[in-house]
ZANU-263246 format. One record per residue: x, y, z of N, C-alpha, C, O in turn; chain. Coordinates in Angstrom, 3 decimals, always signed. Layout:
X|Y|Z|X|Y|Z|X|Y|Z|X|Y|Z|A
...
END
This chain:
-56.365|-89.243|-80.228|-55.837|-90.525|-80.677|-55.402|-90.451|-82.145|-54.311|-90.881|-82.521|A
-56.186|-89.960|-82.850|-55.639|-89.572|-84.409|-54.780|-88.822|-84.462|-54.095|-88.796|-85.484|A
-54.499|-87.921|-83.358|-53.258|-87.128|-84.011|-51.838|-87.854|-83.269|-50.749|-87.727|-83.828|A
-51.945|-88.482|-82.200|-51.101|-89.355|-82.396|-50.403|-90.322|-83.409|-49.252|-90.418|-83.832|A
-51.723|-91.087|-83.652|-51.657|-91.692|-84.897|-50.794|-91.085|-86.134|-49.850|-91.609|-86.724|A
-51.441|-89.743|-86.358|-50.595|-89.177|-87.323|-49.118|-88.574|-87.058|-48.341|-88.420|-88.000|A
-48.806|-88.274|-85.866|-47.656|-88.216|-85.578|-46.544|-88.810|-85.696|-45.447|-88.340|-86.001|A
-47.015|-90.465|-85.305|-45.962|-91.901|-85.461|-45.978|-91.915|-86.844|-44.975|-92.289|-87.453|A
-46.962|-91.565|-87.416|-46.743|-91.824|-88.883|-45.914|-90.736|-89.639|-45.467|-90.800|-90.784|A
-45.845|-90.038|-89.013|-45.167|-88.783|-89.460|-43.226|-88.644|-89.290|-42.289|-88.120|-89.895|A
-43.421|-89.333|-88.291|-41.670|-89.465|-87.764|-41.255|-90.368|-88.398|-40.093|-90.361|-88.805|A
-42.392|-91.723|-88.725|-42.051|-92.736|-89.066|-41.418|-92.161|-90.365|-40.200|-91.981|-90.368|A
-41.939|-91.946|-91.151|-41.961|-91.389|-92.917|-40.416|-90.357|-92.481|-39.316|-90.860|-92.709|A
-40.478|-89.408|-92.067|-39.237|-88.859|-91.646|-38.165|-89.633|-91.489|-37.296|-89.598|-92.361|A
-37.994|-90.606|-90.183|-36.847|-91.530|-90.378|-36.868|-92.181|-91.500|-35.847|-91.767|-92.049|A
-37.642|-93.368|-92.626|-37.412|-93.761|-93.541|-36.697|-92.861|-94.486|-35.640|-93.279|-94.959|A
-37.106|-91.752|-94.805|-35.973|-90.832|-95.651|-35.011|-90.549|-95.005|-34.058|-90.299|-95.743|A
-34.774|-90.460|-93.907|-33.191|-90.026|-93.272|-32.545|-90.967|-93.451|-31.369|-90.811|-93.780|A
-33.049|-92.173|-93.306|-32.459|-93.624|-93.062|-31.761|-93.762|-94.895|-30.557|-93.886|-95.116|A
-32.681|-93.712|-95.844|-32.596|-93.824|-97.031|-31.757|-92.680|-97.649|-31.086|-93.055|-98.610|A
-31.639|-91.405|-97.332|-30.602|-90.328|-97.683|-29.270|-90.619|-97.305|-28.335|-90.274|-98.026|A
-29.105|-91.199|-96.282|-28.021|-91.551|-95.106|-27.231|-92.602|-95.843|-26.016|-92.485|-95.997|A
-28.259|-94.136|-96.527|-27.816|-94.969|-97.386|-26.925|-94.507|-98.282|-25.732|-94.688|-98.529|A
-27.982|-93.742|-98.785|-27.465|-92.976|-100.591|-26.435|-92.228|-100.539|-25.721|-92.191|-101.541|A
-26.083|-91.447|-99.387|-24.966|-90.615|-99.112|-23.640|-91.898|-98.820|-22.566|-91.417|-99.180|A
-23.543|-92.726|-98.510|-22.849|-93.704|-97.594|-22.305|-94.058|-99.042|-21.215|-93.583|-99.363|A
-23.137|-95.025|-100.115|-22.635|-95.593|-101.173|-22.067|-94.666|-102.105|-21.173|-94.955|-102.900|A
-22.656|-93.444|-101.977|-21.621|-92.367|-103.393|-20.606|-92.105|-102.822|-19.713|-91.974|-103.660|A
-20.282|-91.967|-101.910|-19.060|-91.837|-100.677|-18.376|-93.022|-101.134|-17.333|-92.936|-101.781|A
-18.922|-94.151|-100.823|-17.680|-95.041|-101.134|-17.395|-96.086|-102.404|-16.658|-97.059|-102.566|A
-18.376|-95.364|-103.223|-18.091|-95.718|-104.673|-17.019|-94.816|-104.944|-16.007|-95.262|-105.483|A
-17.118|-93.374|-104.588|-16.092|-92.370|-105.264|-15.029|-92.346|-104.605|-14.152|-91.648|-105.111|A
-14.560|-93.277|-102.857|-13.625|-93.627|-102.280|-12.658|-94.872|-103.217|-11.472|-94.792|-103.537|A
-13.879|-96.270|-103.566|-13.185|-96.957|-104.313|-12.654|-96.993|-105.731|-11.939|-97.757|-106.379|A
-13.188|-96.045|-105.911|-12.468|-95.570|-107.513|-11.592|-94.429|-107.762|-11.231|-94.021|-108.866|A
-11.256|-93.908|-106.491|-10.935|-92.342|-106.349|-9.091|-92.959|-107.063|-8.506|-92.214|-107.849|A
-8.501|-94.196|-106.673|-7.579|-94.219|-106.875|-7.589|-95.305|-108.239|-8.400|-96.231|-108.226|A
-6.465|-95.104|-109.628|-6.461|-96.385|-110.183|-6.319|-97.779|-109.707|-5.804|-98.092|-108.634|A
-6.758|-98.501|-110.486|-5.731|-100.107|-109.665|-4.580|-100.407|-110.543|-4.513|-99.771|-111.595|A
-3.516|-101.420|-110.229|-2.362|-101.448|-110.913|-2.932|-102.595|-111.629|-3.926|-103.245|-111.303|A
-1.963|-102.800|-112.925|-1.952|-104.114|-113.578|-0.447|-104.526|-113.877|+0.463|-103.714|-114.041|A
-0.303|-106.091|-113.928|+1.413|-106.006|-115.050|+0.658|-107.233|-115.592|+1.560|-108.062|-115.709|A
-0.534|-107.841|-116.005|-1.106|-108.569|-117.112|-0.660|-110.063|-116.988|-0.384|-110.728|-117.986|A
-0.603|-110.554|-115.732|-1.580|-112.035|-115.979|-2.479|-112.240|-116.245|-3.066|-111.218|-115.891|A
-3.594|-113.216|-116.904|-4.311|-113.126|-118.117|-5.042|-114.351|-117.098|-6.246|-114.547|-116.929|A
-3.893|-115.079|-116.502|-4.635|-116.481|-115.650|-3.039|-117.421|-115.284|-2.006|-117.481|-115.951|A
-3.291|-117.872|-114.356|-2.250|-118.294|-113.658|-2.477|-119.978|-112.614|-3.635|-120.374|-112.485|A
-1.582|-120.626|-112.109|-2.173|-121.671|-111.248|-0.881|-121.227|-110.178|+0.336|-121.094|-110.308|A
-2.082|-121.045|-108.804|-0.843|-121.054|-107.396|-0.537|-122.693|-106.997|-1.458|-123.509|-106.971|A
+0.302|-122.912|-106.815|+1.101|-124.511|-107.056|+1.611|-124.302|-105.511|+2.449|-125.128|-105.151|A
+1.237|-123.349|-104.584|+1.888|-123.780|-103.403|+2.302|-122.022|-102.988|+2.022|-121.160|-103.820|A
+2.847|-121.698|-101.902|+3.748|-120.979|-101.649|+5.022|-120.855|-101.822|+5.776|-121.755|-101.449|A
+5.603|-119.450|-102.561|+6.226|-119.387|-103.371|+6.059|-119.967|-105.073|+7.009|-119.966|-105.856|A
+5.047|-120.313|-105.334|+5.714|-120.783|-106.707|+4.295|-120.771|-107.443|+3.388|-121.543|-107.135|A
+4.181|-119.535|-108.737|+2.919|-119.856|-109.189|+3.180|-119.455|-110.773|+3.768|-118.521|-111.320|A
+2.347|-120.789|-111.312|+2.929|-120.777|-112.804|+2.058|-119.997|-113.616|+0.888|-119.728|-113.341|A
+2.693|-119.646|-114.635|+1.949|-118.594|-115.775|+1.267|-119.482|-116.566|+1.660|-120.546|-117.043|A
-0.406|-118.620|-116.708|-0.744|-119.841|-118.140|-0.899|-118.833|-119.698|-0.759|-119.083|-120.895|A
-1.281|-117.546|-118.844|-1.271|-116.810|-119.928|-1.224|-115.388|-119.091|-1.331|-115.160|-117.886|A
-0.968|-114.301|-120.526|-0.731|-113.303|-120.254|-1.313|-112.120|-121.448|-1.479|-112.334|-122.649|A
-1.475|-111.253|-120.946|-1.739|-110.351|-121.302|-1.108|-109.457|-122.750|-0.175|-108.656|-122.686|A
-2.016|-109.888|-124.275|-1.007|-109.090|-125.357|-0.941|-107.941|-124.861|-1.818|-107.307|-124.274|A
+0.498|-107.562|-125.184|+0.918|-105.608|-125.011|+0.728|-105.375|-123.217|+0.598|-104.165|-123.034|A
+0.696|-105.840|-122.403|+0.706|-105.731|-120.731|+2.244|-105.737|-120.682|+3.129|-106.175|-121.416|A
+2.198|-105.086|-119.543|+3.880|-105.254|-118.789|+4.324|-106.353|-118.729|+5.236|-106.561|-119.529|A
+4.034|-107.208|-118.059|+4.273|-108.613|-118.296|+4.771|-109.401|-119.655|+5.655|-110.254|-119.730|A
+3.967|-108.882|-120.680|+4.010|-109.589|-121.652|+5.435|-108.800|-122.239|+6.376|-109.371|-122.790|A
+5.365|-107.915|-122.072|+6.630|-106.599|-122.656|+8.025|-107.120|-121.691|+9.045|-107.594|-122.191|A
+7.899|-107.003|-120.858|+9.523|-108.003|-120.047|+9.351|-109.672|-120.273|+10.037|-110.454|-119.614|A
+8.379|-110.127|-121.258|+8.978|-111.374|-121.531|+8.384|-112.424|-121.001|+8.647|-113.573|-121.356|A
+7.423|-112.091|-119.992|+6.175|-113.209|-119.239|+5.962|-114.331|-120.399|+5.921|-114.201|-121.623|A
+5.873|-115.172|-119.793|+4.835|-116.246|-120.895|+4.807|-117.335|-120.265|+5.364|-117.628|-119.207|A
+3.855|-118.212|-121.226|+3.363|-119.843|-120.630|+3.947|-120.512|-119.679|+5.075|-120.530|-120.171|A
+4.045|-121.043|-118.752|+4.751|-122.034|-117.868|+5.766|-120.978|-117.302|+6.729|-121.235|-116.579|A
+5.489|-120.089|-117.631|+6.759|-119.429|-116.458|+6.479|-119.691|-115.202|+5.333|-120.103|-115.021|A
+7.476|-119.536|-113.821|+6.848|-119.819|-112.826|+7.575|-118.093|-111.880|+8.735|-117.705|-112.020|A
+6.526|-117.390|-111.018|+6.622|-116.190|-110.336|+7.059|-117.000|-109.311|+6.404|-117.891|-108.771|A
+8.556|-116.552|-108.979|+8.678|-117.048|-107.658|+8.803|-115.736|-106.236|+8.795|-115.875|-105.013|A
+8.894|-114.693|-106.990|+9.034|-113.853|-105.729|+8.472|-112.072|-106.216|+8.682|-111.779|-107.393|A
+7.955|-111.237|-105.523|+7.775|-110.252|-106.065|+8.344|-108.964|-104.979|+7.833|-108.808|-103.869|A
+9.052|-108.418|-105.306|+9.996|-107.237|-104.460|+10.548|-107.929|-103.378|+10.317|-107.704|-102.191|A
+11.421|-108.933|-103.928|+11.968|-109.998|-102.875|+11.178|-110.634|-102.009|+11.810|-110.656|-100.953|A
+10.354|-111.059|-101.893|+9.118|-111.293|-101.018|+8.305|-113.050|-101.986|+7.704|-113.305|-103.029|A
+8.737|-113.661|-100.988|+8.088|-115.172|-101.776|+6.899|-114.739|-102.599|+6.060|-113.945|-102.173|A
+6.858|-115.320|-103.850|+5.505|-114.972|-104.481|+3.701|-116.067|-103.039|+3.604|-117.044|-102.296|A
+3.031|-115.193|-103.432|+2.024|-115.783|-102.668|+0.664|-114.833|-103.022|+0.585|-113.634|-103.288|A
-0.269|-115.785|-102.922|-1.800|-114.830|-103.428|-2.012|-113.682|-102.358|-3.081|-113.106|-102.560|A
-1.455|-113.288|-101.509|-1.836|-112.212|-101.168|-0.578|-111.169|-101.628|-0.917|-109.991|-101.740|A
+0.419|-111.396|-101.822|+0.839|-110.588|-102.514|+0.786|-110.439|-103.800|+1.562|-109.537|-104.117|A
+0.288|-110.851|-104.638|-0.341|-110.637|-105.672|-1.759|-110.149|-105.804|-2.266|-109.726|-106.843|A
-2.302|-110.250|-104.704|-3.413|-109.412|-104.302|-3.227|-107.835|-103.966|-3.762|-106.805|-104.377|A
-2.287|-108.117|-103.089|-1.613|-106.335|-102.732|-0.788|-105.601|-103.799|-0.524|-104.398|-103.786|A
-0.467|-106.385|-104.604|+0.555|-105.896|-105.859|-0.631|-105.310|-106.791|-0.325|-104.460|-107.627|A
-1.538|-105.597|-106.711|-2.923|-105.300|-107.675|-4.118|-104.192|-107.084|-4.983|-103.559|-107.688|A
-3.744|-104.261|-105.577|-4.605|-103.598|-105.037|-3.964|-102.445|-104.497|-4.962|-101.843|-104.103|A
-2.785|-101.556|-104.138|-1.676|-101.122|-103.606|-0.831|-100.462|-104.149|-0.204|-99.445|-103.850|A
-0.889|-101.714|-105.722|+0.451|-101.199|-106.658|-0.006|-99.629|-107.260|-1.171|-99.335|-106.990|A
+0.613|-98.810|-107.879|+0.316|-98.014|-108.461|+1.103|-97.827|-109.944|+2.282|-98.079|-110.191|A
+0.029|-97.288|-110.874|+0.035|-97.496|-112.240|+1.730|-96.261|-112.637|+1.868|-95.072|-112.351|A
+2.753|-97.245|-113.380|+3.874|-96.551|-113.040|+4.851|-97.182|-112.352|+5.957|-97.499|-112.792|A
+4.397|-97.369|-111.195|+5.352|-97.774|-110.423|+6.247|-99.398|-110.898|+5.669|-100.428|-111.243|A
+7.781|-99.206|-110.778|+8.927|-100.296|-110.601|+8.833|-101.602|-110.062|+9.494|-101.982|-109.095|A
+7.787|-102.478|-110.858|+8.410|-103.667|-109.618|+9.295|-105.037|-110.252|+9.209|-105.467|-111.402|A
+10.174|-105.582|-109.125|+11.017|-106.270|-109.590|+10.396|-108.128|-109.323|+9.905|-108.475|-108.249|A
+10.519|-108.833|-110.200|+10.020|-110.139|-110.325|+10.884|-111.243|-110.501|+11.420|-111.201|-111.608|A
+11.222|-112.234|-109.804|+12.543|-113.080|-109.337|+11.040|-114.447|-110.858|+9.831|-114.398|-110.628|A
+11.396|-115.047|-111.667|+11.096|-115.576|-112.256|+11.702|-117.218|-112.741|+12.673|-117.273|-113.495|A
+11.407|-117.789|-112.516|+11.982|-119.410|-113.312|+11.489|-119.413|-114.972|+10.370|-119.810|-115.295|A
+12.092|-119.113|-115.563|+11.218|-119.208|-117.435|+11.260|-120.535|-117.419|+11.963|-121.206|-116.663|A
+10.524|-120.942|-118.237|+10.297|-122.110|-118.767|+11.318|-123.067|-119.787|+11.621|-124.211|-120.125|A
+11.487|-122.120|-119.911|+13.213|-122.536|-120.881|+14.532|-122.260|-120.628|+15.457|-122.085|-121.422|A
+14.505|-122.236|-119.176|+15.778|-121.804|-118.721|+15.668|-122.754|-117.234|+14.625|-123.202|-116.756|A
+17.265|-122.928|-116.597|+17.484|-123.438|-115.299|+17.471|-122.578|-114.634|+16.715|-122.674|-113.667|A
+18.300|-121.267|-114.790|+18.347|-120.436|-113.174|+17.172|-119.321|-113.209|+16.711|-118.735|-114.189|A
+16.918|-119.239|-112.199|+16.190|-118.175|-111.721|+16.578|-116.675|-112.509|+17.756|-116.354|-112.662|A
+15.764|-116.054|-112.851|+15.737|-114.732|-113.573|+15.164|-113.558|-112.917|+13.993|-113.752|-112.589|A
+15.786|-111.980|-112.514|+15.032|-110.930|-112.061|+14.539|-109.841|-113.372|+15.328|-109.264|-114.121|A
+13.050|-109.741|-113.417|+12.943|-108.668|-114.298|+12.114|-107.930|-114.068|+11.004|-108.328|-113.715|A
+12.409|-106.635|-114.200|+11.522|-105.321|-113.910|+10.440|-105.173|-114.798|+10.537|-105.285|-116.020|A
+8.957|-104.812|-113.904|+8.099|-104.881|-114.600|+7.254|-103.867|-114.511|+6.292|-104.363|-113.925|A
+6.976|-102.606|-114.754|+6.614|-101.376|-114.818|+4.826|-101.231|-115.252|+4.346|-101.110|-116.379|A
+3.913|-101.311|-113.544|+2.578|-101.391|-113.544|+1.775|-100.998|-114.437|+2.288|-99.989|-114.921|A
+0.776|-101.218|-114.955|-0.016|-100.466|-116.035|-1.484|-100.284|-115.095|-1.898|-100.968|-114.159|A
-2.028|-99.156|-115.718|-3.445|-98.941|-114.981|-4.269|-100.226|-115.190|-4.445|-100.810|-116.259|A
-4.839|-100.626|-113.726|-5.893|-101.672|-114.465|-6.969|-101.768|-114.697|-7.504|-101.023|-113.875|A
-7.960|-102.338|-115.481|-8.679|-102.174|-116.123|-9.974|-102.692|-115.589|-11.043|-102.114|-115.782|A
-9.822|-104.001|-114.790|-10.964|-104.888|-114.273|-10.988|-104.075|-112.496|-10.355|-103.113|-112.061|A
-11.943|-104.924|-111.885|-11.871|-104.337|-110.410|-11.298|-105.522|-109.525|-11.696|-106.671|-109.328|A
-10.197|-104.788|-109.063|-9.134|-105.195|-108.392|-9.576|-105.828|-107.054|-8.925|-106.754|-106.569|A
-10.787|-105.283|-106.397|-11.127|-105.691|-105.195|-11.524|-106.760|-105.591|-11.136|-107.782|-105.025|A
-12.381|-106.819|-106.638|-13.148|-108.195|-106.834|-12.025|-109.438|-107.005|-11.804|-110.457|-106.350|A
-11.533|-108.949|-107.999|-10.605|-110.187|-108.232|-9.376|-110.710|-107.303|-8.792|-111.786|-107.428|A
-9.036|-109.342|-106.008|-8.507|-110.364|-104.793|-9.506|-110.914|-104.368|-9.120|-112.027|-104.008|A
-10.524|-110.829|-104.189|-11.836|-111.520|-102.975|-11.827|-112.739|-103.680|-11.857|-113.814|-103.081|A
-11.781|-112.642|-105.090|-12.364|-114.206|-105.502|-11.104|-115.274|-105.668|-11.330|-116.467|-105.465|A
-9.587|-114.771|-106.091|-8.691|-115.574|-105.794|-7.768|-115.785|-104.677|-7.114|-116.819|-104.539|A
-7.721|-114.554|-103.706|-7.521|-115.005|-102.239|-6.879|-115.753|-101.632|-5.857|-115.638|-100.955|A
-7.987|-117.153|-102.087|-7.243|-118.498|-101.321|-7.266|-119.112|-102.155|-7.124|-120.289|-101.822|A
-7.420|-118.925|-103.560|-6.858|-120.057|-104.427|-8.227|-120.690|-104.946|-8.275|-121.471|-105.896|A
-8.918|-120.424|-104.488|-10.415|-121.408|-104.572|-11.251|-121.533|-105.725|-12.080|-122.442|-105.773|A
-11.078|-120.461|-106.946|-11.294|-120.292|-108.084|-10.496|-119.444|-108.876|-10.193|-118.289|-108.577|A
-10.029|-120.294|-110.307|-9.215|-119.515|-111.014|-9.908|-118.381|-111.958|-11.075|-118.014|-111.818|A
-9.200|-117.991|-112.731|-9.676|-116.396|-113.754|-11.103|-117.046|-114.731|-12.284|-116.705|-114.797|A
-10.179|-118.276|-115.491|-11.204|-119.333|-116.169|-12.387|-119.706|-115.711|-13.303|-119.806|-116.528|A
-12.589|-119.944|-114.544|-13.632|-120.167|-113.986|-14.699|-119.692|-113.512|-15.838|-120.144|-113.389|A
-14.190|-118.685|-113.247|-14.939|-117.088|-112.798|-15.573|-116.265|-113.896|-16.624|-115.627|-113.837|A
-14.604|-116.421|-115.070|-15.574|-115.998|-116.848|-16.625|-117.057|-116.869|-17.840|-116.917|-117.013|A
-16.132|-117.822|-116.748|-17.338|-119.320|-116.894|-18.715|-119.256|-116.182|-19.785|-119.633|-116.660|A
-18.473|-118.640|-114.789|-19.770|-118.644|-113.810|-20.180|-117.222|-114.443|-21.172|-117.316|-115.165|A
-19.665|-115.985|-114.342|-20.256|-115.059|-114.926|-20.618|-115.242|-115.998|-21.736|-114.743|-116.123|A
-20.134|-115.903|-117.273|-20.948|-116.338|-118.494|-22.232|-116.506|-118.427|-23.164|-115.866|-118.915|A
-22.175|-117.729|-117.563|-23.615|-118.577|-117.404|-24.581|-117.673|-116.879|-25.568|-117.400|-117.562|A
-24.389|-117.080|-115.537|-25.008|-116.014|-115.076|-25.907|-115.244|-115.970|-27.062|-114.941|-115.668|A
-25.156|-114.859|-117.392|-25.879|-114.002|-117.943|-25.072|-112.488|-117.748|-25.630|-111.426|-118.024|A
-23.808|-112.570|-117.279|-23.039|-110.960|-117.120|-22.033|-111.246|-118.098|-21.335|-112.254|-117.997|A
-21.903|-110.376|-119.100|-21.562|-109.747|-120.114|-19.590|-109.817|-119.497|-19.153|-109.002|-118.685|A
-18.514|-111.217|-120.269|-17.580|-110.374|-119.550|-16.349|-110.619|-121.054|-16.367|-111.367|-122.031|A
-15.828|-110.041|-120.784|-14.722|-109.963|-121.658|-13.786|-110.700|-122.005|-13.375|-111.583|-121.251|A
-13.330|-110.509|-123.063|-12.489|-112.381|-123.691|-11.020|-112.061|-122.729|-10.491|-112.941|-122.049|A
-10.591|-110.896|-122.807|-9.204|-110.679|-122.902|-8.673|-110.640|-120.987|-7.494|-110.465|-120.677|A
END
């Protein structure tokens, strides 16, 4: 009966480390999957989606691509590689894009009537890209708000 005993206890302890190696192998795997590639940036800073198709600039990024072709306040993104602007493509433009790469931006400025196209040439990005599609997505919390809850939290986040 005891060496039974010690047996179950023995496999048991065995699977817990297989189980726990298996973990540990799983997450360095796909930590070094999700970082294996850069993420893109062109430096919205914070933005409001006003609908499909149409999302206005509130700020932008000093020295970002964006800011370098001329982005600023109240601009409004109306389309990105001909493609209605919309939070998931601005999700995929961030998650997809690659640092380098050409993209073209159909724009309304704020000080102008017609519609404007300007090329905006990705920069590596800096924050994590997954996170920040998951949390703007559907619109449900902006950039501002999200510094605000992480503030409070107690996580350390950055002005810029």
């Amino acid at each position: 009966m005891l060496d039974t005993l010690s047996r179950r206890r023995t496999l048991l302890m065995f699977t817990a480390c297989l189980f726990i190696g298996v973990v540990g192998l799983y997450s360095v795997l796909w930590i070094r999957a999700t970082h294996a590639r850069p993420t893109a940036s062109f430096g919205l800073r914070d933005y409001d989606y006003l609908g499909s198709g149409d999302v206005r600039v509130l700020s932008v990024a000093p020295g970002s691509p964006a800011d370098r072709a001329g982005l600023s306040k109240d601009d409004r993104l109306l389309s990105v590689e001909a493609q209605p602007i919309s939070l998931e493509i601005l999700s995929k433009l961030v998650l997809r894009g690659q640092p380098g790469e050409k993209v073209e931006l159909v724009v309304r400025r704020a000080t102008a009537l017609a519609p404007q196209t300007m090329a905006v040439v990705l920069n590596e990005g800096r924050a994590s890209a997954a996170l920040a599609a998951s949390l703007f997505h559907f619109g449900e919390i902006r950039i501002a708000e999200a510094k605000a809850r992480l503030r409070a939290a107690g996580v350390e986040v950055r002005i810029a």
